[in-house]
Backbone bond lengths (Angstrom), bond angles and torsions (degrees), N, CA, C in turn:
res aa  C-N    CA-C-N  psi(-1)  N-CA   C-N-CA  omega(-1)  CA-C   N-CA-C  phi
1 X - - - 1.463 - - 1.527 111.06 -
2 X 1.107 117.97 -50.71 1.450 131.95 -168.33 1.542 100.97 -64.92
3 X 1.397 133.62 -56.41 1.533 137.53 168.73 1.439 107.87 -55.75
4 X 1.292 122.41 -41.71 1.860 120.40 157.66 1.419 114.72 -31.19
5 X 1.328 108.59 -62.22 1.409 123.10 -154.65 2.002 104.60 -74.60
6 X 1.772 89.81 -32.53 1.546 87.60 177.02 1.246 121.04 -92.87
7 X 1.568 121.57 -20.93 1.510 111.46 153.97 1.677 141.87 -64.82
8 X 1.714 82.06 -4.72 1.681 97.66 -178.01 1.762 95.97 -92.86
9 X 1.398 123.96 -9.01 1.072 111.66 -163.97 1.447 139.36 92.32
10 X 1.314 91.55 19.76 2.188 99.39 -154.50 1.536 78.81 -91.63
11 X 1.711 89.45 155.89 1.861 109.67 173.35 1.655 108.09 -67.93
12 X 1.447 126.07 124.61 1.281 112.10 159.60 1.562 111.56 71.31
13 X 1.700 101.93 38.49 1.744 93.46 175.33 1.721 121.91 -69.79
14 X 1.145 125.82 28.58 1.583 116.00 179.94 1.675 79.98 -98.49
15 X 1.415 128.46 -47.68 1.633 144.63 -146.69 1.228 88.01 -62.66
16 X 1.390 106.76 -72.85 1.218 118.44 -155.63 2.306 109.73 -58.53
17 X 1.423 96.78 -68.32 1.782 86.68 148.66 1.544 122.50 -3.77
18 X 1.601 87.34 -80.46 1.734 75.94 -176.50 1.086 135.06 -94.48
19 X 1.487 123.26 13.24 1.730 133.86 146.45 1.371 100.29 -38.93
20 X 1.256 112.55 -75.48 1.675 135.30 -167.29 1.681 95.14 -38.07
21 X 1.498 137.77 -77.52 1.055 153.60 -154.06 1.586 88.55 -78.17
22 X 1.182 131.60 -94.38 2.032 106.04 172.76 1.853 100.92 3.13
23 X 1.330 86.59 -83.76 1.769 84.73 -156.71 1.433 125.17 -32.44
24 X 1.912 108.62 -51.07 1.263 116.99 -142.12 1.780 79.43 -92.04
25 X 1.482 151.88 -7.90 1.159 138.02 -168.51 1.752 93.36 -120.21
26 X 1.115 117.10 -8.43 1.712 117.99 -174.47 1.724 110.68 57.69
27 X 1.103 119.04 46.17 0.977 113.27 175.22 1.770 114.53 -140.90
28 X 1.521 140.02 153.78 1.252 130.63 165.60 0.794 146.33 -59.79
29 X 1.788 137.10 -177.48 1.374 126.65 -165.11 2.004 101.18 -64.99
30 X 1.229 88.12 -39.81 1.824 95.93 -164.97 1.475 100.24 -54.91
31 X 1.292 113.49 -45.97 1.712 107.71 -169.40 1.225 105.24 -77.82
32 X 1.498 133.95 -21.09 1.248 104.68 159.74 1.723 141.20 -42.52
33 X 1.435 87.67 -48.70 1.451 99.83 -179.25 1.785 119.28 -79.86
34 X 1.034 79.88 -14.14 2.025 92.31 173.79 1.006 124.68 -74.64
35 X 1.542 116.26 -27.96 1.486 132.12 -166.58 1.955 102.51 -138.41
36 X 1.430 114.58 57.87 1.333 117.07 -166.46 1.643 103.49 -78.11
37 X 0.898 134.15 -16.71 1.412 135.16 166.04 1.447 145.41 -105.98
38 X 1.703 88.89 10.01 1.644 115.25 145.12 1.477 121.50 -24.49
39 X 1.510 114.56 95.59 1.420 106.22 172.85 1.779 121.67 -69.10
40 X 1.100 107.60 138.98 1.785 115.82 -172.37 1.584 97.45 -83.19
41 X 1.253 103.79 138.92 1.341 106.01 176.67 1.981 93.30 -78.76
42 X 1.709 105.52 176.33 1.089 137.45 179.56 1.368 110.35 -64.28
43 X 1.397 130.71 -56.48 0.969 134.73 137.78 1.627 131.14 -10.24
44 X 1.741 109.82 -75.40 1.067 132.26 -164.79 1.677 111.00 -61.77
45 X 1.733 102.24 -28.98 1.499 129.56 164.44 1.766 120.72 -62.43
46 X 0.937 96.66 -38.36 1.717 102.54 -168.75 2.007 97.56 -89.94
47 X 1.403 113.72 -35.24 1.270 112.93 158.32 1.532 130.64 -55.78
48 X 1.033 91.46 -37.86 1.968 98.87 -169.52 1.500 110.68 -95.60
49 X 1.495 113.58 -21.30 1.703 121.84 148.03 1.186 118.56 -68.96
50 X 1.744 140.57 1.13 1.304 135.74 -176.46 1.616 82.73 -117.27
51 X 1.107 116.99 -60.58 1.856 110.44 -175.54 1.641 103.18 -44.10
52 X 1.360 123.98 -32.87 1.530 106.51 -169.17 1.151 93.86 -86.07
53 X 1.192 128.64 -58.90 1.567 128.14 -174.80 1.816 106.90 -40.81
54 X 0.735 108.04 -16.87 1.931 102.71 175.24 1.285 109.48 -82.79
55 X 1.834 92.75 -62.90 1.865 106.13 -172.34 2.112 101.87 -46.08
56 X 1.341 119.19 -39.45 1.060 108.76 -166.82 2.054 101.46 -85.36
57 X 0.937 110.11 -6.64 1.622 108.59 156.17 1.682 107.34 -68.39
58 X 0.777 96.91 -27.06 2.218 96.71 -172.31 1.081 89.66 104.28
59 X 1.440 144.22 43.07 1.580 120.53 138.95 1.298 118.24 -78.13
60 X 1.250 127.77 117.83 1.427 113.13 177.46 1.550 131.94 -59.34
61 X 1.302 104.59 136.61 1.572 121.08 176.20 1.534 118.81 -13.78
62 X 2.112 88.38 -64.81 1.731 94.38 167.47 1.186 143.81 -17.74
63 X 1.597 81.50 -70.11 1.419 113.16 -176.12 1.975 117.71 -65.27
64 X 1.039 106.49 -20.18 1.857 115.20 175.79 1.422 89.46 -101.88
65 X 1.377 142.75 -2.43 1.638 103.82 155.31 1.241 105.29 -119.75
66 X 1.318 121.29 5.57 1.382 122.13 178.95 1.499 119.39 81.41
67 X 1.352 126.83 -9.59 1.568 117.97 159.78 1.730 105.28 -129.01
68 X 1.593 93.44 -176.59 1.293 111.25 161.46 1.871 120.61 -155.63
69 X 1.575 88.23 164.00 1.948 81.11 -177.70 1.244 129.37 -82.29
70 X 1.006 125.56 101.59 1.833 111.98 171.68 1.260 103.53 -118.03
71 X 1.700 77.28 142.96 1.790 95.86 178.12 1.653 112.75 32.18
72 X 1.413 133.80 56.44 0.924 142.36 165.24 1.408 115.20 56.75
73 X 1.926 121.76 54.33 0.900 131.97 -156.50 1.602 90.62 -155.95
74 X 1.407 109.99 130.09 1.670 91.64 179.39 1.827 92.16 -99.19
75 X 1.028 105.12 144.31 1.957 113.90 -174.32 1.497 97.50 -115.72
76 X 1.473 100.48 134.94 1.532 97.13 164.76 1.561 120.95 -79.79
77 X 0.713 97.28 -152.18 1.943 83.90 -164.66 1.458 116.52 170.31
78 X 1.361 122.39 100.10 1.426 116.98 -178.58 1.624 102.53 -150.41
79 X 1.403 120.98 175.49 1.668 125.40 -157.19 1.515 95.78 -63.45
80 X 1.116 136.40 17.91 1.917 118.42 147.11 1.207 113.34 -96.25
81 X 1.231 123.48 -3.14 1.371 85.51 162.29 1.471 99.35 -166.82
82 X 1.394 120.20 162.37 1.395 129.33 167.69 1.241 118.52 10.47
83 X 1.320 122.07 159.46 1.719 120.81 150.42 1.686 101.34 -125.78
84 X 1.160 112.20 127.94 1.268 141.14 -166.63 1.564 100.24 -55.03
85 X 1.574 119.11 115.57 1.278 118.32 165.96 1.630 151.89 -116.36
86 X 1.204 131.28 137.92 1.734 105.56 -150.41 1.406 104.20 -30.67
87 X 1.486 122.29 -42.38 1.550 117.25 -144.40 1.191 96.24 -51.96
88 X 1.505 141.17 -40.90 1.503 146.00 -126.11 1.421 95.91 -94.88
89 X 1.863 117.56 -30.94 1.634 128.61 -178.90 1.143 106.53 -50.29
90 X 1.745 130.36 -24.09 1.318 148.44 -173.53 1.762 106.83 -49.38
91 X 1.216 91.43 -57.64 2.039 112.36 -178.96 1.450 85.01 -54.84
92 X 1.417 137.86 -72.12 1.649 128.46 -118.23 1.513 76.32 -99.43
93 X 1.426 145.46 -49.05 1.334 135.87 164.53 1.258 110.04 -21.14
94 X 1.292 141.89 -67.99 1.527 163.64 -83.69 1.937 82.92 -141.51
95 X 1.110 115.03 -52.24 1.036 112.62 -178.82 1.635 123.64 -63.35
96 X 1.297 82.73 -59.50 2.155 93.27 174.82 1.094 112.82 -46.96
97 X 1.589 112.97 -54.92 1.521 93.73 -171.45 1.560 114.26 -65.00
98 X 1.121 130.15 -25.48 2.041 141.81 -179.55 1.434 74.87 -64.48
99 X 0.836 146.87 -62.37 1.546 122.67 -149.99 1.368 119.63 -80.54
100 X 1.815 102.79 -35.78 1.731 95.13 161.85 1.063 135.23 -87.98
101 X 1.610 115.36 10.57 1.268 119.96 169.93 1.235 103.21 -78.55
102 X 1.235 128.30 -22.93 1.630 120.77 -139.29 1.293 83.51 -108.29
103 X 1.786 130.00 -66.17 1.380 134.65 -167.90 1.302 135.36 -104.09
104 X 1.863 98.40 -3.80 1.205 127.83 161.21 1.642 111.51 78.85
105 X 1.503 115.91 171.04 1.547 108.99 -167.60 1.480 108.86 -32.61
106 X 1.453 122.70 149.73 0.988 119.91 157.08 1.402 129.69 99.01
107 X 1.478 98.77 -29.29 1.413 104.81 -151.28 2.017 116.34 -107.43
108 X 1.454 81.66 67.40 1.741 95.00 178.83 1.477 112.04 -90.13
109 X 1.064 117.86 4.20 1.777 129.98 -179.46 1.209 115.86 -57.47
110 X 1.588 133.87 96.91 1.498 127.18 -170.04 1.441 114.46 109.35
111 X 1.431 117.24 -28.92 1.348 132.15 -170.43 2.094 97.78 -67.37
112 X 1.554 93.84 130.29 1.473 104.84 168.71 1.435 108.38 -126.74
113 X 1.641 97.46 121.61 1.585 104.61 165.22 1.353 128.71 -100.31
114 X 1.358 121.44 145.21 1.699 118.94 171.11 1.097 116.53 -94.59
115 X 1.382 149.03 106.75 1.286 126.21 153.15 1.142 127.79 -112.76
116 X 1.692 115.50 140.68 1.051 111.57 -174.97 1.626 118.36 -121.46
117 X 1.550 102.77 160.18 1.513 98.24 -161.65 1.309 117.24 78.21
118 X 0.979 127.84 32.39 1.440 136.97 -162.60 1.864 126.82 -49.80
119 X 1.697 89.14 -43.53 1.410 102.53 -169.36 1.763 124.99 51.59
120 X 0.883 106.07 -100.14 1.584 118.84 177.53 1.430 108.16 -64.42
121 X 1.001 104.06 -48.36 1.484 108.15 -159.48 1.371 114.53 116.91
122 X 1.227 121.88 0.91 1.751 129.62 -130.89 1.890 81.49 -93.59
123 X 1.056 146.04 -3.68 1.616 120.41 -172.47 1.528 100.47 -111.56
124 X 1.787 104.74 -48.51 1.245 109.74 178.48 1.408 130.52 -57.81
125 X 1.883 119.83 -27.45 0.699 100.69 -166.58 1.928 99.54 -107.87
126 X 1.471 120.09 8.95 1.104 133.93 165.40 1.629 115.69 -77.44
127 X 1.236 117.28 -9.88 1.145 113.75 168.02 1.911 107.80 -111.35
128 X 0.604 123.86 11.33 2.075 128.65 -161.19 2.127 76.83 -121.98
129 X 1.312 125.47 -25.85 1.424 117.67 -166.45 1.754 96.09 -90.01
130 X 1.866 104.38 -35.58 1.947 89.30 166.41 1.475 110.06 -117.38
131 X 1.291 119.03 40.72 1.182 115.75 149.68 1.440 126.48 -145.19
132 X 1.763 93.70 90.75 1.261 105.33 176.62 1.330 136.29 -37.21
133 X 1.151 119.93 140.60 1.493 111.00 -159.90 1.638 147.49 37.62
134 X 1.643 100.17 20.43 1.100 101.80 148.72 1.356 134.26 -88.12
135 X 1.617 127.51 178.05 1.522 104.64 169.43 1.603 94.58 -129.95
136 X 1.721 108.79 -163.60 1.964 119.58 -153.97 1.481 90.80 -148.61
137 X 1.062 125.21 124.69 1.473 129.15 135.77 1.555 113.82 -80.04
138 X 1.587 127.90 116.40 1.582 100.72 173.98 1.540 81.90 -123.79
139 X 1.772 91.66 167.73 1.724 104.75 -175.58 1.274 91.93 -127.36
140 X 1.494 116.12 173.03 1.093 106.54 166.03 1.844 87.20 -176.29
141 X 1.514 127.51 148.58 1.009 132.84 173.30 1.782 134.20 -52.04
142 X 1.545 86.69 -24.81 1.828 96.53 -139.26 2.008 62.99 -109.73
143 X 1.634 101.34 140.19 1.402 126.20 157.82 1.815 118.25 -67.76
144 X 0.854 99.35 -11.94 1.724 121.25 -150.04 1.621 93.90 -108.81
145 X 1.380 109.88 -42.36 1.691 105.27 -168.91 1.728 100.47 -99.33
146 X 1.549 107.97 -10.34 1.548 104.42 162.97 1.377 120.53 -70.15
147 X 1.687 119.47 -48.31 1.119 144.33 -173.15 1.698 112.96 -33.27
148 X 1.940 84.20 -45.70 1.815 89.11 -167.01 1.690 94.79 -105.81
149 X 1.385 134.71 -21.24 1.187 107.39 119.44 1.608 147.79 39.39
150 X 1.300 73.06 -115.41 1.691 118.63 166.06 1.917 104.66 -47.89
151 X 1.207 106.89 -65.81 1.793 117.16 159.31 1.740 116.38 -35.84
152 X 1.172 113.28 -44.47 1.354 111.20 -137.51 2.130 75.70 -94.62
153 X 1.227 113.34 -40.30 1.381 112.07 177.29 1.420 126.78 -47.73
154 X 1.142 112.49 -57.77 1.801 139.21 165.99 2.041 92.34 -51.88
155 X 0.791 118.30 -88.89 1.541 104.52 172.50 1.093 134.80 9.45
156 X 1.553 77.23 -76.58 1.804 100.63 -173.10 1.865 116.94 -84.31
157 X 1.373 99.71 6.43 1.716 119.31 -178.28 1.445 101.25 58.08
158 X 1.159 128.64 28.52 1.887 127.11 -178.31 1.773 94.18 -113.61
159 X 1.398 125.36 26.49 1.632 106.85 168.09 1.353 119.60 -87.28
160 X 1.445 108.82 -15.74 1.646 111.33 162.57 1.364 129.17 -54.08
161 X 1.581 101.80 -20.01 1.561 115.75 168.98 1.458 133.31 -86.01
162 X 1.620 90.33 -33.25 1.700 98.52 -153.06 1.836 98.09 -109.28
163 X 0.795 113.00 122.27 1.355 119.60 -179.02 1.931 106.21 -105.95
164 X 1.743 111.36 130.66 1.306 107.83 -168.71 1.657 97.21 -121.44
165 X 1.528 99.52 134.09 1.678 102.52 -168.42 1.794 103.58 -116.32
166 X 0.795 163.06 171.58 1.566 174.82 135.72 1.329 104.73 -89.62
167 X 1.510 82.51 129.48 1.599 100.62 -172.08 1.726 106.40 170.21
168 X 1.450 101.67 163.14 1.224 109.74 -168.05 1.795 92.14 -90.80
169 X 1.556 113.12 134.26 1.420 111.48 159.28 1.664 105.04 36.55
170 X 1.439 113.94 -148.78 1.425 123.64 -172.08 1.609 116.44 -48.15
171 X 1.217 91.42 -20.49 1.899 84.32 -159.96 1.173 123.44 -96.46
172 X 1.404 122.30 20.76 1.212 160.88 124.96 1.680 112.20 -31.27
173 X 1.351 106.88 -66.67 1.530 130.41 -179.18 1.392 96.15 -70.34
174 X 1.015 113.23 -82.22 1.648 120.17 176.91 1.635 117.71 -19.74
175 X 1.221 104.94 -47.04 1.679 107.61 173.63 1.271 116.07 -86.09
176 X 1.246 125.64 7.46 1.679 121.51 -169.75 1.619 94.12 -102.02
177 X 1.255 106.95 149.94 1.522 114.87 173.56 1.041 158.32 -54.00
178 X 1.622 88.87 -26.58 1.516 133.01 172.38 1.359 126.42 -98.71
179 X 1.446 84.37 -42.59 1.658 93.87 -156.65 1.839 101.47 -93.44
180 X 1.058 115.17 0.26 1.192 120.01 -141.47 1.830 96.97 -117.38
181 X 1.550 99.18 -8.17 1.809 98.41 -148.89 2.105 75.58 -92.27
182 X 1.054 114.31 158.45 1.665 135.70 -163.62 1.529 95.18 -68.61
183 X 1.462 114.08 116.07 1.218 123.91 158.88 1.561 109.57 65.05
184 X 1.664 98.16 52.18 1.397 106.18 -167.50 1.784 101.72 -113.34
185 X 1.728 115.33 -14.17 1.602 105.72 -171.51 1.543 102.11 -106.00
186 X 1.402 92.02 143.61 1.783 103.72 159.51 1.436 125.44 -40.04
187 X 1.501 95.04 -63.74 1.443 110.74 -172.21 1.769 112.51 -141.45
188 X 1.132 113.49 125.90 1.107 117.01 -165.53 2.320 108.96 -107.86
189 X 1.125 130.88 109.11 0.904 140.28 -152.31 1.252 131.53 -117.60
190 X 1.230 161.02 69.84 1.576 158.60 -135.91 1.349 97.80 -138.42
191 X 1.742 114.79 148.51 1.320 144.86 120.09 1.068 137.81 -72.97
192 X 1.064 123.21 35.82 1.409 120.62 -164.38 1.631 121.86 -67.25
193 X 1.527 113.88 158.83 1.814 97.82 -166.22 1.672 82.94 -86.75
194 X 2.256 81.62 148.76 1.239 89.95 177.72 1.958 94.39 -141.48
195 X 0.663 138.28 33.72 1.704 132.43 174.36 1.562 88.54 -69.85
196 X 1.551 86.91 140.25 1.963 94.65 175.97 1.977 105.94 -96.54
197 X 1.083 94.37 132.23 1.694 77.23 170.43 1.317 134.50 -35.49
198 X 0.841 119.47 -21.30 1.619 138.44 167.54 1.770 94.14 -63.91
199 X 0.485 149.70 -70.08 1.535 146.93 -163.20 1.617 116.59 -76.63
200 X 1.194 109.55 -40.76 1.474 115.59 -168.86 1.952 110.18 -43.74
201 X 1.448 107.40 -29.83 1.513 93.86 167.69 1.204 126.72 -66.34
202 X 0.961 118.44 -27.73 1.564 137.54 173.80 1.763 116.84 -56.92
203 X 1.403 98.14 -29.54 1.704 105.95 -170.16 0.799 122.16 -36.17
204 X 1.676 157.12 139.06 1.484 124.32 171.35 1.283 121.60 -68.89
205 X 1.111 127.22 -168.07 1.853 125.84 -167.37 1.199 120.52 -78.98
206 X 1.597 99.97 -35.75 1.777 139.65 -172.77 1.450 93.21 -65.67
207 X 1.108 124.66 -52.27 1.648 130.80 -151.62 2.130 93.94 -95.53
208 X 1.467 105.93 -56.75 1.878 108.18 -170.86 1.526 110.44 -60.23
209 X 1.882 110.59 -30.20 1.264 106.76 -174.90 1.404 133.57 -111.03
210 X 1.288 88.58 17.09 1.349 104.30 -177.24 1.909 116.88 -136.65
211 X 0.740 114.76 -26.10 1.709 140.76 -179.39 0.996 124.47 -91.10
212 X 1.907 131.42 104.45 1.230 132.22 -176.67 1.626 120.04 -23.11
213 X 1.196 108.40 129.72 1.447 129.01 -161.26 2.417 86.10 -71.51
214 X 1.304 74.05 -54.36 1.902 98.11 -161.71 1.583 95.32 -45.89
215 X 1.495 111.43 -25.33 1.300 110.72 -152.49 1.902 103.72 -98.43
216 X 0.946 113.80 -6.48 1.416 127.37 -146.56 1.549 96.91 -111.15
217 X 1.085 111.67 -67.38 1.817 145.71 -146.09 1.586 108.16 -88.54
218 X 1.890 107.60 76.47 1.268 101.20 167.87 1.473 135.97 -103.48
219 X 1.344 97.36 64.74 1.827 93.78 153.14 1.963 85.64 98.06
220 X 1.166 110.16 159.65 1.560 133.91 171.51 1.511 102.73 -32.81
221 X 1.490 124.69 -66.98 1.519 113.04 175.15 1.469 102.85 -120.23
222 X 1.270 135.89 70.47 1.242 144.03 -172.85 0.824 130.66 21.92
223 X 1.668 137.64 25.40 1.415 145.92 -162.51 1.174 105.22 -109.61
224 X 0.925 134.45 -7.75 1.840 135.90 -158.51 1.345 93.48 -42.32
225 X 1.691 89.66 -83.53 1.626 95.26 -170.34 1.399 128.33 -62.29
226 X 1.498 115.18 -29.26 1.259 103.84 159.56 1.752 146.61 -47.28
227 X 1.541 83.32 -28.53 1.323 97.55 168.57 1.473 132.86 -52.91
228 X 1.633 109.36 -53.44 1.192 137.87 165.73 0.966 104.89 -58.90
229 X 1.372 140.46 -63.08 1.722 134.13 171.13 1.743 113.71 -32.00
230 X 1.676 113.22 -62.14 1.324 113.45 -171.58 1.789 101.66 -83.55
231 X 1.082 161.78 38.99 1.512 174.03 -93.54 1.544 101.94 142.59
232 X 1.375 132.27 -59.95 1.408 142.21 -151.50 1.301 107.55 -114.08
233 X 1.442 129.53 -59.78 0.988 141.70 -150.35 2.181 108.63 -76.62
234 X 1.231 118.63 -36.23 1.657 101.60 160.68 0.735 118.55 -66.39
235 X 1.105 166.09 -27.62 1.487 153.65 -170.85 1.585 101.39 -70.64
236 X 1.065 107.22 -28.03 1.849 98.00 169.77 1.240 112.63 -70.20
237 X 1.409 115.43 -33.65 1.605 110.42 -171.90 1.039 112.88 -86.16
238 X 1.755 112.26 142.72 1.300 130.51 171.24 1.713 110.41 -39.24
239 X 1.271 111.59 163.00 1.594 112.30 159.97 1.528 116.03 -56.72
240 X 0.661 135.42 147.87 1.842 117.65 179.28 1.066 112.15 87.54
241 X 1.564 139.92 -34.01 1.237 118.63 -146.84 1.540 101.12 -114.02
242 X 1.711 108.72 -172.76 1.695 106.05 -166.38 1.011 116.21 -78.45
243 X 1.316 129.97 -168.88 1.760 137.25 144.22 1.740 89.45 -140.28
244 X 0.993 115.38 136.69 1.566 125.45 163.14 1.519 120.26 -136.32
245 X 1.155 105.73 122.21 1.742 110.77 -175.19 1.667 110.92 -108.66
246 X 1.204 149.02 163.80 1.227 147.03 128.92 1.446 119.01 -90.89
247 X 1.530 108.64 139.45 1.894 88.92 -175.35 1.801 72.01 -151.11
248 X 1.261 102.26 -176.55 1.703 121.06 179.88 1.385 123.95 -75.17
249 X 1.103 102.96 110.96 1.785 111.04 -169.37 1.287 94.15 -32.05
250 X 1.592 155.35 -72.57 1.257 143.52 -149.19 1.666 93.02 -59.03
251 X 1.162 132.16 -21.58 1.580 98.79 -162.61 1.697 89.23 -123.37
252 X 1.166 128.76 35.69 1.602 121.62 -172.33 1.588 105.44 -71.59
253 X 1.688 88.74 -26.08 2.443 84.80 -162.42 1.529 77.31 -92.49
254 X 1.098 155.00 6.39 1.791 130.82 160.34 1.588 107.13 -85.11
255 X 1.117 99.87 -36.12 2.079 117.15 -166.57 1.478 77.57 -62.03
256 X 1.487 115.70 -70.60 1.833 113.27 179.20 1.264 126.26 -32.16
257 X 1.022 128.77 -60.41 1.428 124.08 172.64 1.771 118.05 -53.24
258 X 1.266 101.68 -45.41 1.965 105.69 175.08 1.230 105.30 -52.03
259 X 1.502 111.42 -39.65 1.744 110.09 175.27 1.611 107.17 -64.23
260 X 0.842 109.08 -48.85 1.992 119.00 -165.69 1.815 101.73 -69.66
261 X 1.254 103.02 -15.68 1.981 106.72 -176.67 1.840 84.43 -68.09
262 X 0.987 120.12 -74.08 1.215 139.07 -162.82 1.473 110.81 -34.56
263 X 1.647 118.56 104.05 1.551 120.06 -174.86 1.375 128.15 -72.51
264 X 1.435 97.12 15.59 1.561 122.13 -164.22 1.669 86.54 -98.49
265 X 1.191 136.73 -47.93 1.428 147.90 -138.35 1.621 108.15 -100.62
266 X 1.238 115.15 152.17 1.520 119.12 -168.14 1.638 101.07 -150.85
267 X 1.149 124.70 130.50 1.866 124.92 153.13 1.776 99.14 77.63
268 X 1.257 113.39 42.31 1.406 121.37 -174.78 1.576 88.49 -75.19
269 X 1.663 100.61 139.00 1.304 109.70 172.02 1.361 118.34 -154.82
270 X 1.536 141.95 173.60 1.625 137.33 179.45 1.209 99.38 -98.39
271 X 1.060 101.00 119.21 1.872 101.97 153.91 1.308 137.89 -71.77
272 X 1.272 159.30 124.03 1.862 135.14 -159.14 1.654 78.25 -109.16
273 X 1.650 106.29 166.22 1.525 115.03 -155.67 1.820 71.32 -120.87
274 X 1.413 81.29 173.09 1.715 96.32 166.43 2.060 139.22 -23.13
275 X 1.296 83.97 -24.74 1.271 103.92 -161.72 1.660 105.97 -115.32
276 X 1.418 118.34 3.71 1.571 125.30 -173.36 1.197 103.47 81.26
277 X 1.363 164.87 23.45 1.553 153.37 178.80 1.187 98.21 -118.15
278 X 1.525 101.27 129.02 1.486 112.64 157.84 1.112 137.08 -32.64
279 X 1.591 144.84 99.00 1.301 94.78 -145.95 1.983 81.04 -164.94
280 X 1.416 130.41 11.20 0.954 115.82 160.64 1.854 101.94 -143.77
281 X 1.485 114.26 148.10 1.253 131.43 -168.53 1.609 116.59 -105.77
282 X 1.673 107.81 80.32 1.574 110.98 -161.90 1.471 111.88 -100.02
283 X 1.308 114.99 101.91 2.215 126.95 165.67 1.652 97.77 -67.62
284 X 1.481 87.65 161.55 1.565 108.10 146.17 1.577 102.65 -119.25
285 X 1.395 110.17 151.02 1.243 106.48 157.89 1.527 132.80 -93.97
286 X 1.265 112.82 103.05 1.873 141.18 -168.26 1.831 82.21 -18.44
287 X 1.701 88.98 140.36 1.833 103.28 157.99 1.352 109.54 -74.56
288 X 0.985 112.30 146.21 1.769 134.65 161.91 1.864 102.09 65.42
């Protein structure tokens, strides 16, 4: 299976392998290897030959067991919305440490996050899981990518925290009570889709044919929403606190500058994700 998956080209075929085999035997990475001569039932055979036969169509892995890992969070995960990717660990990385520098271990107590574009839930509620006692407003457009959301919160026992609003981009935030009142969030946080039309042929198959279009697809050179993020989005943040975007390594030093226009913004810089690419757009918001 695993040489299948890598002659077909799939990301991470040992991973992906043993997603599939987790699922179809219900058991973890460890017991795989503990019990390597586990006979598969007949059953368990005719299942795990239909899961490969998909995954090697380009359905993603995710998506045939229904979650994925971020940042040490298992996310559910199905065709509304995203599948959670290291690059994005970049933001909730980026975040922890700003917060323990500033308030030191521990100290998420009081802390309010925005996120927008939420999808999964996968940033907001990866940061509300190491920062105790903070809480999340996330928004997100799509009813459908709140819903599971909404799932992935109850799960993870963090829905007492995280409150999910519908709404377009900012105005979501803007209408909330809290989150919405001027220079009221800690840290302000989005995924927003950013592939530029220019690229979208390029997409892989796994990701164009299977993966919210709405979620993916930003605008002629992928800035749309970014735009609106670095335009709209400081004035929510406290003095001091972040703004963090992800946008497409080819366009990170333009996304940078839209951030740096903004007289609200201070110490704008690129972040490189796991893999060395530019690939997240981090402000402070200026004192006084």
């Amino acid at each position: 299976m695993m040489e299948a998956f890598a002659r077909h080209g799939l990301d991470s075929p040992r991973v992906q392998a043993e997603m599939l085999l987790e699922h179809v035997f219900g058991c973890d990475r460890l017991r795989l290897y503990m019990d390597p001569d586990r006979p598969a039932s007949q059953i368990e055979r005719q299942a795990l030959r239909e899961l490969v036969g998909r995954a090697l169509k380009n359905e993603p892995v995710q998506y045939l067991v229904g979650h994925a890992k971020f940042f040490g969070l298992t996310i559910k995960v199905d065709g509304r919305v995203l599948i959670p990717r290291p690059s994005t660990a970049t933001i909730v990385e980026d975040v922890l440490q700003h917060s323990r520098a500033v308030r030191g271990a521990g100290g998420g107590g009081g802390l309010l996050i925005g996120d927008v574009c939420t999808g999964s839930g996968c940033i907001a509620l990866a940061l509300l899981k190491n920062l105790g006692g903070s809480r999340a407003v996330a928004t997100d457009i799509s009813d459908d990518a709140l819903a599971l959301a909404r799932e992935n919160a109850a799960a993870l026992g963090l829905d007492d925290r995280l409150e999910l609003v519908r709404g377009d981009m900012l105005e979501a935030l803007r209408s909330h009570p809290v989150a919405g009142a001027v220079a009221s969030l800690d840290y302000l946080v989005s995924n927003p889709p950013y592939i530029p039309d220019d690229e979208w042929g390029g997409v892989e198959p796994n990701v164009k044919d299977y993966e919210p279009h709405g979620a993916l697809r930003g605008g002629a050179d992928g800035l749309d929403f970014v735009r609106v993020l670095a335009r709209e989005g400081p004035s929510l943040v406290r003095p001091g606190g972040l703004m963090l975007i992800e946008v497409a390594a080819a366009k990170a030093h333009e996304a940078s500058a839209l951030v740096s226009a903004n007289p609200l913004m201070a110490d704008v810089m690129v972040l490189s994700d796991i893999d060395g690419l530019p690939r997240v757009v981090r402000g402070r918001r200026a004192e006084g």
